[in-house]
C-alpha positions in Angstrom: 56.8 11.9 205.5 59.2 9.8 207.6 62.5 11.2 209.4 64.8 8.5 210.7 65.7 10.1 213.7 66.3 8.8 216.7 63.3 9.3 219.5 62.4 8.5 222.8 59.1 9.1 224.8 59.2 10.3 228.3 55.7 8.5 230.0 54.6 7.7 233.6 52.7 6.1 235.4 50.6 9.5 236.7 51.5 13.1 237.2 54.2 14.0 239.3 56.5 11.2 239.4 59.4 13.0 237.5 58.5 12.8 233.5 59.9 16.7 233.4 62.7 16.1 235.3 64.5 12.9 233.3 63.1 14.9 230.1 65.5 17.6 230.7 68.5 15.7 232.6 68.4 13.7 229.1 68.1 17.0 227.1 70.8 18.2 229.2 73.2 15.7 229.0 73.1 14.9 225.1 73.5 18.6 224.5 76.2 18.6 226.8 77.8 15.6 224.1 77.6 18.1 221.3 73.9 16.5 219.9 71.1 18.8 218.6 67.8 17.7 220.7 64.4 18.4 219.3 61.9 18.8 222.9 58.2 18.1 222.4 55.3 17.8 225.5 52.4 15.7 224.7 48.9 17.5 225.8 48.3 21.4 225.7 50.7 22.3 228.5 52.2 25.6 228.6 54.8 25.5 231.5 57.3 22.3 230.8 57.3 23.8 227.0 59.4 26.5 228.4 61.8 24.7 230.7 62.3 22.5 227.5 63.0 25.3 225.3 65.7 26.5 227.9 67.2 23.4 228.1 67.3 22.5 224.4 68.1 25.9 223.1 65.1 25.3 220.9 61.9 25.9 220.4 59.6 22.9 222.3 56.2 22.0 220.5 53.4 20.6 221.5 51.7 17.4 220.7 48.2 16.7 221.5 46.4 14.1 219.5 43.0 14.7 220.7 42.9 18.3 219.8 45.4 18.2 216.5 44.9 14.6 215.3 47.3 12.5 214.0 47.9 14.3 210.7 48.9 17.2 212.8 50.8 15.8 215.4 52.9 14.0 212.6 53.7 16.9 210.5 54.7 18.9 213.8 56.8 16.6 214.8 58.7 15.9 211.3 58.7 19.8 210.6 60.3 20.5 213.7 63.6 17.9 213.7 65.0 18.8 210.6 68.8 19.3 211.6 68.5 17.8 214.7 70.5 14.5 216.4 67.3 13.3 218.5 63.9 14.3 219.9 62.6 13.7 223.2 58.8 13.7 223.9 57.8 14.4 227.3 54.6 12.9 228.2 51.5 14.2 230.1 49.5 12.5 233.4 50.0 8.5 233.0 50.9 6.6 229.9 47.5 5.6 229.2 45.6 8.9 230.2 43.7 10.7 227.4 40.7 12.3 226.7 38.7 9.6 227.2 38.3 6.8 230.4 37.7 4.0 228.5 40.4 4.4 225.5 43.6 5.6 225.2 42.6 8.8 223.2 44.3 11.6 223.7 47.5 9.8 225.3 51.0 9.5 225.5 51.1 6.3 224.7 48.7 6.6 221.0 51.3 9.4 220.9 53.9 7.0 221.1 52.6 4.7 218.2 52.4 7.3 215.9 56.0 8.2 216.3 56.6 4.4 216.2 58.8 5.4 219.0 60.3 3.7 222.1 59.2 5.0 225.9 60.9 4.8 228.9 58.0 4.8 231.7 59.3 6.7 234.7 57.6 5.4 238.3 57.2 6.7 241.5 58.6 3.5 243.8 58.5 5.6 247.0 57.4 3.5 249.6 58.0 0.2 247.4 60.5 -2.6 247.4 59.2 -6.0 245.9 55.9 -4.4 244.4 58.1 -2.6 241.7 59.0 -6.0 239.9 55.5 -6.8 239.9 54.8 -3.8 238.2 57.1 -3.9 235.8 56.4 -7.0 234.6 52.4 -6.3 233.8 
């Protein structure tokens, strides 16, 4: 099953650095321009699910590829944007953090390939000015 619908996937570069925050501005505002938004969180979080439902006015849905699989993860994510304009997948901890240390299991960002979808990587620069370039280059 494949649904051409337009997605994006909300990663980081660690906890804390505002992945809920631009999740639900975006959710906001595209609801705000009449659009039907389908919320996800990657992981089993239990919180930003429900500031996603609020803001979406539907039901968010977890996806955790470690503990569903890919199969799973898939259908969950197909199943849940019929009728809708465009889902937005919030990520959990940093791009690249998963169940395991040593691949990236478990992750946004194998997430992210599964849903052949595009991520916007959101980075705490506090206390940066030339280092952010450098970062964002690598």
């Amino acid at each position: 099953m494949n649904i051409k619908i337009p997605r994006i996937v909300i990663g980081g570069t660690g906890s804390g650095v505002g992945k809920t925050t631009i999740a639900l501005a975006l959710t906001q505002i595209l609801r705000k321009k009449g659009l039907k938004v389908a919320t996800f969180k990657c992981g089993p979080d239990y919180l930003d699910p429900t500031y996603h439902s609020r803001a979406s006015q539907k039901i968010c849905h977890n996806l955790d590829g470690w503990l569903m699989g890919k199969e799973s993860v898939l259908n969950t994510f197909y199943q849940a944007c019929h009728n809708v304009d465009i889902a937005i997948i919030e990520g959990m901890m940093g791009l690249f953090d998963g169940h395991s240390p040593n691949s990236e299991i478990g992750s946004t960002a194998e997430i992210a390939k599964w849903l052949a979808s595009p991520v916007l990587v959101v980075l705490d620069t506090r206390g940066m000015a030339r280092t952010v370039s450098a970062i964002l280059k690598d």
